[in-house]
C-alpha positions in Angstrom: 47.9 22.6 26.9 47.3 26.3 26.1 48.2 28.1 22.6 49.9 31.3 22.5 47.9 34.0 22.0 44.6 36.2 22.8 41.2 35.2 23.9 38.3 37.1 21.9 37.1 38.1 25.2 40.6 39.7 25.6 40.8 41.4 22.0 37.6 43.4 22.7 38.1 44.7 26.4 41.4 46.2 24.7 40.0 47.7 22.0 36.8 49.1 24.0 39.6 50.7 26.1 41.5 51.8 23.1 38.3 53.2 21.9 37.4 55.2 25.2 40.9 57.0 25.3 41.0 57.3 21.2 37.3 59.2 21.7 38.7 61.3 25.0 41.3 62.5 23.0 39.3 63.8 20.5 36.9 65.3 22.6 39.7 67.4 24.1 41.5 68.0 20.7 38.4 69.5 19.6 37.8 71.8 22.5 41.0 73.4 22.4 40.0 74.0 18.4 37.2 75.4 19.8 38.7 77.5 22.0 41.7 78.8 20.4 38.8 79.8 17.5 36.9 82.0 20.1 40.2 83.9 21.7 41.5 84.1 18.1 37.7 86.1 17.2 38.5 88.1 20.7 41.5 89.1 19.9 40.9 90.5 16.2 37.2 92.3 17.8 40.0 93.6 20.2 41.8 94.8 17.6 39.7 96.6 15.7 38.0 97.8 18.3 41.1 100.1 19.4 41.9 101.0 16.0 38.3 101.9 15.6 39.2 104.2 18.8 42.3 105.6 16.9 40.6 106.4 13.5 38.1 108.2 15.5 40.7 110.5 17.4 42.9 111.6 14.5 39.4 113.0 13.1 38.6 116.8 14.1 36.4 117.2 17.0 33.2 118.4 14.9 33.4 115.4 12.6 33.7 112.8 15.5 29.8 113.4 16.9 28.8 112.3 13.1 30.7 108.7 13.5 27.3 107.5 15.6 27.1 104.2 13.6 25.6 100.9 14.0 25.4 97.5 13.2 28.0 97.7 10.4 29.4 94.1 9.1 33.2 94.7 9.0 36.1 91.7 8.2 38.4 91.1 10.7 41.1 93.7 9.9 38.2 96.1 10.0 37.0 97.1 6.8 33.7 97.3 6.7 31.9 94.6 4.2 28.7 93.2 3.4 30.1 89.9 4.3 31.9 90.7 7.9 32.1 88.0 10.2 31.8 90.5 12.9 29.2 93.3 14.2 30.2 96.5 14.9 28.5 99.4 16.3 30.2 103.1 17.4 28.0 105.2 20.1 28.5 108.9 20.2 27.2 110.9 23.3 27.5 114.3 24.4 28.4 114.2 27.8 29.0 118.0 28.6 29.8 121.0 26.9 32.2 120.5 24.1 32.7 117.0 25.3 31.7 113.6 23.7 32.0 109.7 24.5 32.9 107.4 22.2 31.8 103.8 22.7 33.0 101.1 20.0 31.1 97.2 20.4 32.0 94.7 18.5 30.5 91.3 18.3 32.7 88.5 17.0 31.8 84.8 15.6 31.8 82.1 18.4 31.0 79.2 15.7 29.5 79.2 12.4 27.2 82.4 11.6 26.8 82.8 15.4 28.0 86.1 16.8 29.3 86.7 20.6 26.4 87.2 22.9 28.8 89.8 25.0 30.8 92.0 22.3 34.3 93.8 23.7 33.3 97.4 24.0 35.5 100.2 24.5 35.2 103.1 25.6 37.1 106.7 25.5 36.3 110.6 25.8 37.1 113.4 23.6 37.0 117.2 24.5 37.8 119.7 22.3 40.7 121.3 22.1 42.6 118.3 22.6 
């Protein structure tokens, strides 16, 4: 005559299972935290990046070739700090006559005190007269 009930044997195999999808699910749950931190980072360095671009163009053309900056620490709305989280760097070169390019890099935290290895750069031209 059998009792009602489990086996030992039976108890474990169901909570080694409940264990394998209890640890999948937070392998994934802490992926997408990891994730969404990164494109969150992108999208600030983004950010500032074209308002970098903008501050730049409302200056007057002579004062523009004097933004040649880099490796300032900024926060993410752009300010720069001696405690940014992110890196960023403006590149001013004359590329013809009364012409310059404007490159803005920023690197952005991937994890703890670790910066992108790839920052978003852009990019623009300025002649003047414009």
């Amino acid at each position: 005559m059998r009792k009602s009930g489990f086996t030992l044997l039976e108890v474990m195999v169901a909570s080694g299972i409940l264990l394998m999808v209890t640890l999948s699910i937070l392998a994934a749950t802490t992926a997408v935290m990891r994730n969404n931190f990164i494109n969150d980072s992108y999208y600030k360095a983004t950010s500032a990046a074209r308002n970098s671009i903008q501050h730049i163009s409302a200056m007057p053309f002579n004062s523009m070739v004097s933004m040649n900056k880099s490796s300032n620490r900024m926060n993410p709305d752009g300010n720069l700090c001696a405690t940014g989280t992110f890196m960023r760097s403006t590149i001013v070169t004359n590329s013809a006559t009364n012409a310059i390019d404007i490159t803005v890099q920023i690197f952005f935290p991937v994890e703890y005190g670790k910066l992108s290895t790839k920052p978003v750069e852009m990019k623009t031209k300025f002649a003047s007269g414009m």
